[in-house]
C-alpha positions in Angstrom: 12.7 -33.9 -32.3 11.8 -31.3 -29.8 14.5 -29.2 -28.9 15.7 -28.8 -25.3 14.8 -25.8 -23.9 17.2 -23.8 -21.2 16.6 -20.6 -19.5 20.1 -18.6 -19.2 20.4 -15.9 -16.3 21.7 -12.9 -18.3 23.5 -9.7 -17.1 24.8 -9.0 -20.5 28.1 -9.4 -19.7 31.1 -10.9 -21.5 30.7 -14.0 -19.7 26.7 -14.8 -19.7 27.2 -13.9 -23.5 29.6 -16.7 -23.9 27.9 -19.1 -21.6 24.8 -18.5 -23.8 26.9 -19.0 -27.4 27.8 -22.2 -26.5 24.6 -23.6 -25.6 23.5 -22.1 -28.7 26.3 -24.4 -30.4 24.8 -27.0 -28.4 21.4 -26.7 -30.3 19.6 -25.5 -27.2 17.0 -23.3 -27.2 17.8 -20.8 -25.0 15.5 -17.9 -23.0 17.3 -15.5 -21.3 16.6 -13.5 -18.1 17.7 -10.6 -16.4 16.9 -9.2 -13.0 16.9 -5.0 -12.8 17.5 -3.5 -9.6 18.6 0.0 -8.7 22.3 -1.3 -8.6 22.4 -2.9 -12.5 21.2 -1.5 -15.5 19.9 -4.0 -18.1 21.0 -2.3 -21.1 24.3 -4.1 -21.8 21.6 -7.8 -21.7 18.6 -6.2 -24.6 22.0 -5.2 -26.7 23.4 -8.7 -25.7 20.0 -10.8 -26.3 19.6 -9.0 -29.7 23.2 -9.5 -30.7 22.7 -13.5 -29.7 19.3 -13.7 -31.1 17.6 -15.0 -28.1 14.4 -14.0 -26.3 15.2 -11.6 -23.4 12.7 -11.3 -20.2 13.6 -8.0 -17.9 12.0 -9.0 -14.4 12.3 -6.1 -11.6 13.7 -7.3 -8.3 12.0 -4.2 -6.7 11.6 -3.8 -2.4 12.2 -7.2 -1.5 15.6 -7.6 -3.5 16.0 -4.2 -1.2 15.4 -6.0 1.9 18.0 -8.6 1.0 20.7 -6.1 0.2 20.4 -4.8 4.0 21.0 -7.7 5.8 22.3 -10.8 3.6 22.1 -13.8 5.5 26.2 -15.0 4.2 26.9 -11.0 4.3 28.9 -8.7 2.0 32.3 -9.1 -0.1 34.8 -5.8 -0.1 31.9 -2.9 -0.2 28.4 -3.6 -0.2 28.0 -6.7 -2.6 26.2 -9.9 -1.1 26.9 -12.4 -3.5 25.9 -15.4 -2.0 22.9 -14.3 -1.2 22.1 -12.4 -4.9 22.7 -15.1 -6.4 20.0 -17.1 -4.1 17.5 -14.7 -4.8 17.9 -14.6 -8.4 17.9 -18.3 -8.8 14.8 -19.0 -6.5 12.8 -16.3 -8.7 14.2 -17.9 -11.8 13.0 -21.4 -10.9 9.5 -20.3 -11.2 10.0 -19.1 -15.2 11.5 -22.6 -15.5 8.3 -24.0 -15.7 6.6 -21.1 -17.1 8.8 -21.4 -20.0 9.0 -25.3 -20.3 13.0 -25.4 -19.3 15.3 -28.2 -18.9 17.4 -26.6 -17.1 19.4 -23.1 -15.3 22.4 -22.2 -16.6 25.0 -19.0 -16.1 28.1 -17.3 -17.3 29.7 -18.1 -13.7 33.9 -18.9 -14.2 35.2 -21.0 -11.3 37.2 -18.4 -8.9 37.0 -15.8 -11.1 34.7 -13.9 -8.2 35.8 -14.0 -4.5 32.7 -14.1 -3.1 29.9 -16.1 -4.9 32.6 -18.3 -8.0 34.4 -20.3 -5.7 33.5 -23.9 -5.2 32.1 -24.1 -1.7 29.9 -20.6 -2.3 28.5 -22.7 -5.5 27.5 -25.6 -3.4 26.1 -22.8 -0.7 24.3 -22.0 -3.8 22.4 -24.9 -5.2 21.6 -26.2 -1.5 20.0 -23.0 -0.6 18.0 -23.1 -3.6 17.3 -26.9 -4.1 18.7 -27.1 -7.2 22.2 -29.7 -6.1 23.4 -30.9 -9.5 20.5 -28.9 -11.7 22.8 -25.5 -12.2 24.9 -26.0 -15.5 28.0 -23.3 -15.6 29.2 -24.2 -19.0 32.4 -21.9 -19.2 33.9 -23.9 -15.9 31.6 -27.0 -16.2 34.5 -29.5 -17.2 36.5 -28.4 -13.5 33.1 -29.2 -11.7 31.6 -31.9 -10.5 29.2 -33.8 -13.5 25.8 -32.2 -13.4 22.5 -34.0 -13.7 21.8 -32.0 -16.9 25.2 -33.7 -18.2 24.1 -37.3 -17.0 21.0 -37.1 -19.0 22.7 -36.2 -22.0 20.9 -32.6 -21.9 24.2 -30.9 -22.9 27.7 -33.1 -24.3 30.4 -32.2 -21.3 33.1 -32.7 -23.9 31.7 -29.3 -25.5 31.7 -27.4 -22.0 34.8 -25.7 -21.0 37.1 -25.4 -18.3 37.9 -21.9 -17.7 39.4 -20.6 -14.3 40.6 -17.5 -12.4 39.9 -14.1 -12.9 42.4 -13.6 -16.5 40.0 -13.0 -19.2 42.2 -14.4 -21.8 40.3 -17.4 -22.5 37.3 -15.4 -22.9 38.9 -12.9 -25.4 40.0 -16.0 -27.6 36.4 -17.4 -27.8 35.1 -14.1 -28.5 37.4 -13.7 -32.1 36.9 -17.7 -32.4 33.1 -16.9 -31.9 33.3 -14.0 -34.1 30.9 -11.5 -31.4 31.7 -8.2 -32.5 29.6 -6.5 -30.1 30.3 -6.6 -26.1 30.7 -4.9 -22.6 34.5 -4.3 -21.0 35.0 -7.2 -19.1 34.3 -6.3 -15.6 31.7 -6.1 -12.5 28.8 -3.6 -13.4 27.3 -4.3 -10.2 26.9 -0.5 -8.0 27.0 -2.7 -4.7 30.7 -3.8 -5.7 32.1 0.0 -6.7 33.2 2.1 -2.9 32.0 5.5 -3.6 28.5 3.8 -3.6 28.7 1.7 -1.1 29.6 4.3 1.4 26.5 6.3 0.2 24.4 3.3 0.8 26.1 2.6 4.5 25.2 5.9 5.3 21.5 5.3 4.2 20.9 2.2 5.6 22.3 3.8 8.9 20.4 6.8 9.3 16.8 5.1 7.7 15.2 2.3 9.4 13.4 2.2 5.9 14.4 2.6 2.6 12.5 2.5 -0.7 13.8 1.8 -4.3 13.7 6.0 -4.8 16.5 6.2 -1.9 18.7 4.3 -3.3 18.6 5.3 -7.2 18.8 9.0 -5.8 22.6 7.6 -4.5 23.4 7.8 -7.8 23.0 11.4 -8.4 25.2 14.5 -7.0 27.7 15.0 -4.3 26.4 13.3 -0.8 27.1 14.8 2.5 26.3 14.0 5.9 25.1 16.7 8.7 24.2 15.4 11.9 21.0 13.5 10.8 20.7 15.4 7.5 21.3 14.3 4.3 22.8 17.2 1.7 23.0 16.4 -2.0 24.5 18.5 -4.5 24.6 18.8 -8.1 27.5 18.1 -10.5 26.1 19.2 -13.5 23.0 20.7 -15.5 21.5 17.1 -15.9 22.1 16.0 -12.1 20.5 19.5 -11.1 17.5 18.7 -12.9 17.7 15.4 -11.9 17.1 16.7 -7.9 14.6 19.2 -8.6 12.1 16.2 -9.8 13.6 13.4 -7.4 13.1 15.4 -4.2 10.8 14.6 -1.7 8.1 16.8 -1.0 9.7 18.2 2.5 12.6 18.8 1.0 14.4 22.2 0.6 16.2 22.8 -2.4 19.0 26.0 -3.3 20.6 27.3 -5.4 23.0 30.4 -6.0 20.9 32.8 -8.2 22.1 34.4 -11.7 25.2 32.5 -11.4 26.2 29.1 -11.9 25.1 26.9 -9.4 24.4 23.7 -8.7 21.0 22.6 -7.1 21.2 21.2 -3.7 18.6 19.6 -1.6 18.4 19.2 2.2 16.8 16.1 3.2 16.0 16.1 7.4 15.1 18.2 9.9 15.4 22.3 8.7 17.4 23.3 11.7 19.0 26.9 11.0 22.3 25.6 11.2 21.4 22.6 8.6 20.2 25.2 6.4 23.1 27.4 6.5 24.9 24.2 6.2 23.6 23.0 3.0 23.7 26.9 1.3 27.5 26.7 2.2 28.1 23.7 0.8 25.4 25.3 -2.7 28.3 28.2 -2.6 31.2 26.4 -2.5 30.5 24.2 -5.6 28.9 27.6 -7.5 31.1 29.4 -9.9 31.0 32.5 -7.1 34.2 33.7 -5.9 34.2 33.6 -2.5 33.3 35.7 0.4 29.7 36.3 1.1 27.3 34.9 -1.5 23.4 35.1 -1.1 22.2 31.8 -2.1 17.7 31.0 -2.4 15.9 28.4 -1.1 12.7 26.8 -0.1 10.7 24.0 -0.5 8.0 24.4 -3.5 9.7 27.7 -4.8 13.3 29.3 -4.3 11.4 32.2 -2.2 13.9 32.3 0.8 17.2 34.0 1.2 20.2 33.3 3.2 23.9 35.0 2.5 26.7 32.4 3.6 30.4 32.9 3.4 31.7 30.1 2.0 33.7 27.2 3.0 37.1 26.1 3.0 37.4 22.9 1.3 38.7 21.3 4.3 34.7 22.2 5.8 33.3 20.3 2.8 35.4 17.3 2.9 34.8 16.4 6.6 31.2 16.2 5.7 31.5 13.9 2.8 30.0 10.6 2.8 31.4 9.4 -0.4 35.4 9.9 0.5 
């Protein structure tokens, strides 16, 4: 006989890896996919996908998943994560690999209110109407607390093999992980950037002071110490690799500095180059170089560090009003 085919959306984590084992027990032949964006690395699913033996497909959100990060339709949870929405988007660009691929059916790691956003019952329902998929979204960890699926009335799947897993404890997933003997897999918890505060308040500030964003913006969120000056944007360097990091990432009318034959980080200045956001952004280069105070010369300039400005530098009190990521 043929064997069914299912297509598993896969972040790699502890749950999609279990969700995917036991269709596996199942006989199913599962695909998995996994949707990159700025905000999720898809490391932890390859690692996963090899570990489980299943074929894995990386698919790049790119600007439109953008676009539905700055205004969801069913909005945010605590920081900056939508969800509801997310989890829309994913599912309507997975539908179209369903019959690519053959598929029978969607399934995902999802445990019944273990997420307060997008894993409670009436956000699930949201779910599947939105995407016109009522009754076709298997969630074989909390299947056996949900409502029968179509999948389960054809006999795709036995229910009596599905589990019914609840609530945020990850116990019962640590006990199927020794019973399943995986050897191999991520700390149980949200990888997602959207969901972590020091992000999201970088992203806030972006989204407020750009009426356009691009995928570049946001990865560069990820790098340095971010400030806010008026309507400029200061980023500096925590280390050698973040310094080297800005140098490349900066856009062409950006100014960059740095405190010379000392260590320094790199910082970059991002908006209008008014003299007092210059002498803004070398304070700030001074304060986090390894000079001792007082006055301290710091270079800058756009293609080459062929400017001067000497500073005195700031009181840490100066520097923390002007952080965007407190």
């Amino acid at each position: 006989m043929t064997k069914i085919k299912a297509l598993a959306l896969f972040s790699g984590g502890l749950d999609s890896i279990l969700a995917t084992k036991l269709m596996l027990n199942q006989g199913i032949d599962v695909s998995a996919l996994n949707f990159a964006s700025p905000f999720c690395s898809c490391e932890e699913a390859i690692e996963a996908a090899k570990q489980l033996g299943v074929s894995l497909r990386v698919v790049d959100v790119g600007e439109e998943y953008l676009k539905m990060v700055r205004k969801p339709k069913h909005g945010y949870g605590r920081n900056m994560n939508p969800c509801i929405d997310c989890r829309i988007f994913i599912i309507k660009k997975a539908k179209k690999f369903v019959r690519e691929i053959g598929a029978s059916f969607i399934f995902t790691g999802e445990v019944l209110d273990e997420r307060p956003m997008s894993q409670h019952l009436r956000a699930m329902k949201i779910i599947e109407e939105e995407t016109s998929l009522q009754g076709r979204i298997l969630r074989p960890l909390s299947a056996r607390l949900l409502p029968e699926t179509n999948i389960e009335k054809k006999g795709l799947v036995e229910r009596k093999k599905l589990l019914d897993i609840r609530g945020r404890s990850r116990k019962p997933q640590i006990k199927l992980v020794e019973k399943f003997n995986i050897k191999d897999y991520p700390s149980p918890a949200g990888g997602c950037l959207l969901t972590c505060k020091e992000y999201a308040d970088k992203l806030r500030d972006l989204f407020k002071h750009r009426k356009r964003c691009s995928i570049a913006d946001v990865t560069l969120l990820k790098v340095g110490r971010h400030f806010r000056f008026g309507k400029n944007k200061i980023i500096v360097g925590r280390n050698r690799a973040e310094n080297n990091d800005l140098v490349v990432k900066r856009m062409r009318n950006d100014y960059y500095f740095e405190v010379p034959d000392i260590g320094s980080p790199i910082t970059i200045l991002q908006g209008a180059k008014t003299k007092k956001a210059i002498r803004t952004a070398a304070a700030l280069t001074a304060f986090y170089s390894d000079a001792k105070g007082g006055k301290v010369n710091v270079s800058f300039g756009r293609e080459k560090l062929n400017r001067s400005i000497i500073v005195s530098t700031p009181a840490r009190a100066e520097v923390e009003i002007l952080r965007i990521d407190n």
